[in-house]
C-alpha positions in Angstrom: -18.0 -16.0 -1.8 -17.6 -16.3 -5.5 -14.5 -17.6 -6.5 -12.9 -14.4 -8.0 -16.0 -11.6 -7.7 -16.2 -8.3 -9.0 -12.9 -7.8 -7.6 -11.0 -9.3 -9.6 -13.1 -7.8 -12.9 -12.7 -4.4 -11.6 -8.9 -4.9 -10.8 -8.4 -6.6 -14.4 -9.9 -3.5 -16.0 -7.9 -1.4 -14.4 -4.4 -3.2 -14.7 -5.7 -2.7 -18.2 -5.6 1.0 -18.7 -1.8 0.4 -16.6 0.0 -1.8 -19.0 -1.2 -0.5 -22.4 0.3 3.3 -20.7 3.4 1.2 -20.1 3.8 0.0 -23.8 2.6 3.1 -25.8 5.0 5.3 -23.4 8.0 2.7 -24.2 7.0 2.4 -27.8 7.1 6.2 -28.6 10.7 6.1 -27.7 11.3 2.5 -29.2 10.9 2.2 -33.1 10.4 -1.6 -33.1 8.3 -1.9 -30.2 5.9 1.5 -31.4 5.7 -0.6 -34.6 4.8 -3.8 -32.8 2.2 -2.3 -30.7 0.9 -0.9 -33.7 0.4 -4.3 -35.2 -1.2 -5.7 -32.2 -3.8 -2.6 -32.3 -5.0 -3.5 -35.7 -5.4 -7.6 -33.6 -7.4 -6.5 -31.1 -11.2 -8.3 -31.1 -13.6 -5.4 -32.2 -16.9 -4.6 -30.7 -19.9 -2.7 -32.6 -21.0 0.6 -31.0 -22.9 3.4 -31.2 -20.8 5.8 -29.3 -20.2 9.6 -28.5 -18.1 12.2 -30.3 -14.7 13.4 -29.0 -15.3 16.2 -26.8 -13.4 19.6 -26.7 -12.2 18.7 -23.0 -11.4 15.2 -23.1 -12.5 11.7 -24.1 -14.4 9.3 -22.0 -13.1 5.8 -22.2 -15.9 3.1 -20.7 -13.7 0.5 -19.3 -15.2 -3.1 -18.2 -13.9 -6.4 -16.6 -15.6 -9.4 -17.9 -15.7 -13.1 -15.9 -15.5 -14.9 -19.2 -14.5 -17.7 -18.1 -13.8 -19.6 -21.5 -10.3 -20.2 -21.1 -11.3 -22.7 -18.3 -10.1 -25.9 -19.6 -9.0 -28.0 -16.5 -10.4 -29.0 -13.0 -8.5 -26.9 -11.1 -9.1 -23.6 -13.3 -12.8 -24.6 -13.0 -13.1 -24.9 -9.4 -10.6 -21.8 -8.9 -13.0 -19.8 -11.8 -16.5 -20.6 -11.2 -19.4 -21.5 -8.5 -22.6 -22.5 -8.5 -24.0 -19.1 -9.6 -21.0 -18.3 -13.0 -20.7 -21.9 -13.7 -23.5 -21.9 -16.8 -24.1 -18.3 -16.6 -22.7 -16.0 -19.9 -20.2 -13.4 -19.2 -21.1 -10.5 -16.7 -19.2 -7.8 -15.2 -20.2 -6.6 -11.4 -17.8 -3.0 -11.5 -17.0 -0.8 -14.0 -15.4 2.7 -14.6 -15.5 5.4 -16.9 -11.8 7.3 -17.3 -11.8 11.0 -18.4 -8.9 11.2 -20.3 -7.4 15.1 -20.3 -3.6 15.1 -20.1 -3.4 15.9 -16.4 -6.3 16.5 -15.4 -7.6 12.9 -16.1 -10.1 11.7 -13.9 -11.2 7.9 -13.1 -14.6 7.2 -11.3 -15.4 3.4 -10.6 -19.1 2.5 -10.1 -20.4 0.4 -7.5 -21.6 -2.9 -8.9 -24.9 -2.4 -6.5 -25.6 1.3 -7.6 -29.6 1.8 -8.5 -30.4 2.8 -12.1 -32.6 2.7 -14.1 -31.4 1.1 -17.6 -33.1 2.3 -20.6 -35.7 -0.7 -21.9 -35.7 -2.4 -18.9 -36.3 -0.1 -16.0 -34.7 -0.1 -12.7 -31.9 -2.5 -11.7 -28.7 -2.8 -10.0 -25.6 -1.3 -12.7 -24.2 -4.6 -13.2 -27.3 -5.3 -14.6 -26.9 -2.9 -17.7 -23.8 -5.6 -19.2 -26.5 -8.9 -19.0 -27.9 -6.9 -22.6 -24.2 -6.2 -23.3 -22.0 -3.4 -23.4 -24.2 -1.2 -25.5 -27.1 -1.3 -23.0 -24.2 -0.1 -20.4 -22.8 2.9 -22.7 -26.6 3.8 -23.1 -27.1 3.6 -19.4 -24.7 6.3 -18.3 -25.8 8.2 -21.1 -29.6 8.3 -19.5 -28.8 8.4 -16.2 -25.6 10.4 -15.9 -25.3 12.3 -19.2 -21.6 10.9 -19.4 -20.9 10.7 -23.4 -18.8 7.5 -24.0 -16.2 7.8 -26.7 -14.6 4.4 -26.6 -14.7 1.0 -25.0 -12.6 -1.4 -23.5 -13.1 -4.4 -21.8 -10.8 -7.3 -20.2 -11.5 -10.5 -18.6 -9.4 -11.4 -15.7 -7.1 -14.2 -16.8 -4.4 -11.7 -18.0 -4.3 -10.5 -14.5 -1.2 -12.6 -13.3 0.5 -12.6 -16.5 0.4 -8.8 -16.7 1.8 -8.2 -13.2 4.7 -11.3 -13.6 5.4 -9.4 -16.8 6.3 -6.3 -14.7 7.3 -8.0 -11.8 6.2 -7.2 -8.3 4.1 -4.5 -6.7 4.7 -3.3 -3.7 2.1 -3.4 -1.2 1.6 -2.0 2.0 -0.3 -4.4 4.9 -1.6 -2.6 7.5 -1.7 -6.0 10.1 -2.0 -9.3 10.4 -4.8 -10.1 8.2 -6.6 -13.0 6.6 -9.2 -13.6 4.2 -10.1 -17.7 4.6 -12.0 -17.5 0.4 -8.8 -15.9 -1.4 -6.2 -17.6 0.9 -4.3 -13.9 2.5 -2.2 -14.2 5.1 0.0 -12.3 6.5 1.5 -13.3 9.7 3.9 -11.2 9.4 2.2 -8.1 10.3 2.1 -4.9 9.2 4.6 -4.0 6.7 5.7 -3.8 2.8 5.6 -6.9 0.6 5.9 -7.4 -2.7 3.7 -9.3 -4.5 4.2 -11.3 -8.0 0.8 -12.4 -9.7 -0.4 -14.7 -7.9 0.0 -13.1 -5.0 -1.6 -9.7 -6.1 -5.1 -11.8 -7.9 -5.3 -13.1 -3.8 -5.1 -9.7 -2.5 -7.2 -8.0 -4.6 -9.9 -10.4 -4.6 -10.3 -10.4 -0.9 -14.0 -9.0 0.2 -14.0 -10.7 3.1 -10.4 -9.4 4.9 -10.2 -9.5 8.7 -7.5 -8.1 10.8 -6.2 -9.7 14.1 -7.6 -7.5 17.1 -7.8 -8.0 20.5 -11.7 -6.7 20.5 -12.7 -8.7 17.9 -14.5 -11.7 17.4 -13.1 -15.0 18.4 -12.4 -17.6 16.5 -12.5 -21.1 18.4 -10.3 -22.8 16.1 -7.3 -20.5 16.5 -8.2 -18.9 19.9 -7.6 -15.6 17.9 -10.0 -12.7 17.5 -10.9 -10.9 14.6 -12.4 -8.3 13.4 -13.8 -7.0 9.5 -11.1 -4.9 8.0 -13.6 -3.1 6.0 -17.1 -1.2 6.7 -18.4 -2.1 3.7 -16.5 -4.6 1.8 -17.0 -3.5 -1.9 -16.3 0.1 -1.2 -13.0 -1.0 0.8 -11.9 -3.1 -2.3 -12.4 -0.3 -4.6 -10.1 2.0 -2.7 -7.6 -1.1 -2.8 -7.8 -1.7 -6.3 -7.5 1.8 -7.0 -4.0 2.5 -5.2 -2.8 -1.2 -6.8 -3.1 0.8 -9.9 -1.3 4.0 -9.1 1.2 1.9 -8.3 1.5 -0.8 -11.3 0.9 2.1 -13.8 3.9 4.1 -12.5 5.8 0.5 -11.7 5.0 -0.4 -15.2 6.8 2.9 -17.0 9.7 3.5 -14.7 10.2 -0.5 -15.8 9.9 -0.1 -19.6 12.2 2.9 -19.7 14.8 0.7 -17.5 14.2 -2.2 -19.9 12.1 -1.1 -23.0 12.3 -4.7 -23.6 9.6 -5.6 -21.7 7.0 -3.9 -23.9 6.4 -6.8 -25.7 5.7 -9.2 -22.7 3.4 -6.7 -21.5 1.4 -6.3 -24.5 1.4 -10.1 -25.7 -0.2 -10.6 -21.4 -2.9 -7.9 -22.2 -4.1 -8.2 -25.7 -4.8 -11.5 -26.5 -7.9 -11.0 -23.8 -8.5 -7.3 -24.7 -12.1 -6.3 -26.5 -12.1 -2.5 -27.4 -14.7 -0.6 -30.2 -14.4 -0.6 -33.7 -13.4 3.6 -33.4 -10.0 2.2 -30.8 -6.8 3.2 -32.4 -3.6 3.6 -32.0 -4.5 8.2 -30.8 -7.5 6.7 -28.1 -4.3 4.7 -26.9 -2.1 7.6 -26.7 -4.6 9.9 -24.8 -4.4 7.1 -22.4 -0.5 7.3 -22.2 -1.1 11.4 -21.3 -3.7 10.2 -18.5 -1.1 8.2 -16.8 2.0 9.7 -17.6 1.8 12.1 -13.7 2.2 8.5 -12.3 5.1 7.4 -13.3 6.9 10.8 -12.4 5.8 11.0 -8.9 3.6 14.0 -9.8 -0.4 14.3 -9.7 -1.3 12.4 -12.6 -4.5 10.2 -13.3 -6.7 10.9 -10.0 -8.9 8.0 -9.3 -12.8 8.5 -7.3 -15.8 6.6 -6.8 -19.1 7.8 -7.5 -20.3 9.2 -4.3 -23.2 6.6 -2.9 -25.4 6.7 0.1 -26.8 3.2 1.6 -27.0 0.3 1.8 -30.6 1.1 0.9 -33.0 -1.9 0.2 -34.8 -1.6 -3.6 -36.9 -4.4 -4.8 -36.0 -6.7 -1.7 -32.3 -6.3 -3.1 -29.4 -4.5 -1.1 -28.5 -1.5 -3.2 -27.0 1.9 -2.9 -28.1 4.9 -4.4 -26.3 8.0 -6.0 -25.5 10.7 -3.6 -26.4 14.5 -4.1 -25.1 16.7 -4.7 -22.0 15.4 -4.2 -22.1 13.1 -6.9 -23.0 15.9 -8.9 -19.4 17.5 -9.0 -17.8 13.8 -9.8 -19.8 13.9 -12.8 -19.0 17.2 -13.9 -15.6 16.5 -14.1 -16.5 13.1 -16.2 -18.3 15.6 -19.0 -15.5 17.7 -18.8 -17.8 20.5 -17.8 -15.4 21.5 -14.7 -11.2 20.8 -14.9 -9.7 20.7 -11.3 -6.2 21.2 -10.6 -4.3 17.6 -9.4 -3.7 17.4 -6.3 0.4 17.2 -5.4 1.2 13.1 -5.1 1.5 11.3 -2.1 3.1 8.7 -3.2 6.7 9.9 -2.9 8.7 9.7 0.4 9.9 13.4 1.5 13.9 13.7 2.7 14.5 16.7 3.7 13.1 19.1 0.6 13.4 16.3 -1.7 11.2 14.2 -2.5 12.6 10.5 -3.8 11.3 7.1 -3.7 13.0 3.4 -3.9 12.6 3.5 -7.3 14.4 6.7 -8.4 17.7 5.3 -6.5 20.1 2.9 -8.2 22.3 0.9 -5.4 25.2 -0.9 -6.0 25.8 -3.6 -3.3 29.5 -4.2 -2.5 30.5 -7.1 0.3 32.9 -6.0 3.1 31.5 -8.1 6.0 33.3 -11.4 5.4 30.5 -13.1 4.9 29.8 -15.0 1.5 26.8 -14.3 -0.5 25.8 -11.2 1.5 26.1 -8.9 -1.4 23.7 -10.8 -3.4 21.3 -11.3 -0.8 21.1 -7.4 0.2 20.9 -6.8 -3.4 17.8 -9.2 -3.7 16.4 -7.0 -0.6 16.6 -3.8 -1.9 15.1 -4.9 -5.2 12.1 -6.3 -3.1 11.9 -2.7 -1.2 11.7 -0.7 -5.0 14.9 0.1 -5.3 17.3 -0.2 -8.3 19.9 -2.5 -8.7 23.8 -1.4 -9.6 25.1 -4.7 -9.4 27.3 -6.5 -6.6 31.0 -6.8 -5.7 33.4 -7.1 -3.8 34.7 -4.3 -1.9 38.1 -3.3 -3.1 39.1 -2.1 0.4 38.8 -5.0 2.0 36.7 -6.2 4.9 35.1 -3.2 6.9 33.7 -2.9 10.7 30.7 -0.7 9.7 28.7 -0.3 6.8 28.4 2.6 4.5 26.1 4.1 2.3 28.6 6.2 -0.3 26.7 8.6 -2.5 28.1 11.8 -4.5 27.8 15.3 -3.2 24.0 16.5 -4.3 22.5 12.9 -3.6 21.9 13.3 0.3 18.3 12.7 0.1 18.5 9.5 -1.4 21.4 8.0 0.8 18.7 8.8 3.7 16.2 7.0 2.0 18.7 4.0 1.4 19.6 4.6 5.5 16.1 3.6 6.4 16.7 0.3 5.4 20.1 -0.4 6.5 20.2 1.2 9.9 23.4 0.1 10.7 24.9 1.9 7.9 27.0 5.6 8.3 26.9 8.0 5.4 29.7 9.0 3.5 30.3 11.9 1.0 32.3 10.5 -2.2 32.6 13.4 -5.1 34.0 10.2 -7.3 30.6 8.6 -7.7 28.2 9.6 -10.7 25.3 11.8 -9.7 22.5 9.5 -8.7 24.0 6.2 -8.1 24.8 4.8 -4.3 27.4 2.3 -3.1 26.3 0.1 0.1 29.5 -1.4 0.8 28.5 -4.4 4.0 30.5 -4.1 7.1 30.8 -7.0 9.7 28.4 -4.8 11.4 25.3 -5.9 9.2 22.2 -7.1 10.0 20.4 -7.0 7.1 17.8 -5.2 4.9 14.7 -4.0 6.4 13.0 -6.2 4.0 9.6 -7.9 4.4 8.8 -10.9 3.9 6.3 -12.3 0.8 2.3 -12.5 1.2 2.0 -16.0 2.2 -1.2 -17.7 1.5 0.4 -21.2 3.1 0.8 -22.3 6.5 3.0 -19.5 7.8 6.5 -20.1 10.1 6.3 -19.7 14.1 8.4 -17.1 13.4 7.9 -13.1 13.5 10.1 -11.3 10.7 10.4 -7.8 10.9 9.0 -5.9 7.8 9.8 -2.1 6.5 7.7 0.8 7.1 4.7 1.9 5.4 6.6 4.9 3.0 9.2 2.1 1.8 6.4 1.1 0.1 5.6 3.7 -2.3 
């Protein structure tokens, strides 16, 4: 497997689009930071293009991850970065995507790295192809062959990828098993679960093309005794999907973070620029409409919806394993990319529902206050909860004194979220208290706790002979 593959371009492309929402959103609120994004704009390496108009419905925004591999400058980046096939070979990029930007009805299509084309001047190749002649050849390809007018460019080669997401933090991502991939280094032995993952972490999970799950059908594997079996039917499409909902979730991460701490704007853009390529047209309004295409994200509403372009295959073209467009409905896909069709946004799935109310982790601000007796237990739930999403109010002591049972306080209004909070800290009884501020909870420990529903880290080293029990799947978004 190549060392990082097309996933980690078409991941890097798309953390792109996330992070420069995060600092245009922060910096429209923030004079010094707006000011400071505006002088890293006017930095950004330029690219000559011949591109398309802004339409009436929207601007298309071509957006490509380049394995430029030319901050390489030690043995272990080199053997981490390249193989026998990248090692002497100029930049390339295997995936790409085109984002209609339209408020909120933006629309994001990625293209398979293996879709058949036919690329003006050259005839008919694999799309990854198009970017060997440079990006130009690639904005005149989807021209031809999809009548998709490009209005800007933007490209990003995949060493900002950690930095970007330590920037921010963690992302919290949901594992549906134990899984491994033996050429990125997964494993999770813990099984299925939430973890949240810090850059490193997240480059090894979204490069993985080759994840297998433990199953009791599957293969075997002589050197464990365990059997396995492919975790995806076709392993580029299965990425794609991943890659895609790492997004959603770094792009609203990245916002609800900023407005918390518009401090971090900075860090963000200083991870992201210094690797960013856009076209000589980019400014500082082709950034904004990219704000507007995010923005349903980090609310919890519909937001940017994210596609791939319908395919049929694996078809063989020129002895090469391809896949080919698929009518008609691909047809539809690229309607909505010319900005010949609007549909409505789906409502998002990426809230937990309570009741009527729909609240997540993040939207809940916890205050940890230590009543079981036992030291240090008010600072390790609060670490917990941070590592499920939510918010942290700070620790204490409790001012009662030591308690039998926990409790979840929350103000009159707030029921929804003390439920949420009561998912991970079963133990815990819920109690009404009209002196709290709308919005905020108090988990005060009783000797009667266990701990937080927490999981545990992606570990991609030899794992404990233990089993740790790891929260549900809706903790996680």
């Amino acid at each position: 497997m190549n060392s990082l593959g097309a996933a980690t371009r078409a991941l890097s492309l798309r953390i792109a689009l996330a992070i420069v929402l995060c600092a245009v959103f922060v910096g429209g609120s923030v004079v010094m930071v707006n000011r400071y994004i505006d002088d890293q704009i006017d930095n950004i390496p330029r690219v000559a293009l011949t591109t398309a108009p802004v339409g009436a419905n929207g601007m298309n925004f071509l957006i490509i991850g380049s394995d430029s591999r030319s901050f390489v400058d030690n043995a272990i980046d080199y053997g981490a970065f390249s193989d026998k096939d990248t090692q002497n070979s100029p930049p390339r990029s295997d995936t790409m995507m085109v984002l209609h930007a339209n408020g909120n009805n933006s629309y994001a299509v990625s293209f398979p790295r293996d879709l058949w084309v036919n690329i003006p001047g050259k005839g008919e190749a694999k799309m990854n192809a198009a970017f060997n002649d440079g990006p130009q050849k690639v904005v005149d390809t989807l021209q031809a062959d999809f009548a998709l007018p490009i209005s800007h460019y933007l490209e990003v080669d995949f060493e900002t990828f950690e930095g970007i997401v330590n920037a921010i933090g963690t992302v919290p991502v949901y594992i549906p098993g134990v899984l491994r991939d033996q050429y990125t280094g997964v494993s999770t032995p813990y099984g299925a679960g939430c973890y949240q993952l810090d850059g490193a972490e997240s480059l090894a999970w979204v490069r993985a093309r080759n994840l297998e799950i433990l199953d009791p059908n599957g293969k075997l594997d002589r050197t464990t005794g365990q059997r396995w079996s492919p975790l995806d039917a076709t392993a580029d499409i299965g990425r794609i999907e991943r890659q895609q909902e790492f997004v959603k979730k770094l792009g609203r991460i990245a916002v609800e973070r900023a407005l918390d701490d518009p401090l971090i704007a900075p860090d963000i853009v200083d991870a992201l620029l210094p690797n960013l390529h856009a076209d000589t047209a980019f400014d500082r309004t082709a950034l904004n409409e990219l704000v507007r295409a995010f923005m349903g994200l980090a609310s919890g509403g519909a937001g940017l919806q994210f596609e791939t372009l319908p395919w049929d295959g694996p078809a063989t073209r020129d002895r090469q394993s391809v896949v080919l467009v698929k009518h008609p409905e691909a047809d539809t896909v690229l309607a909505r990319l010319r900005g010949e069709i609007v549909v409505a946004p789906e409502p998002s799935t990426t809230a937990v529902p309570v009741g009527q109310v729909a609240v997540r982790p993040v939207d809940v601000r916890v205050r940890v206050l230590n009543g079981s007796g036992v030291d240090g237990a008010a600072g390790d739930a609060d670490q917990a909860l941070a590592n499920l999403g939510f918010v942290s109010g700070g620790i204490g002591n409790n001012t009662g004194g030591n308690v039998t049972k926990s409790e979840i306080r929350y103000h009159p209004g707030d029921e929804a979220k003390s439920r949420l909070l009561a998912a991970s800290v079963p133990d815990a009884k819920l109690v009404a208290d009209p002196a709290l501020v709308g919005g905020d909870l108090v988990l005060v420990l009783g000797a009667s706790f266990k701990g937080i529903g927490a999981a545990k880290p992606l570990d991609t080293a030899t794992p404990p002979p233990t089993t740790t029990p790891v929260s549900p799947e809706e903790a996680c978004n």
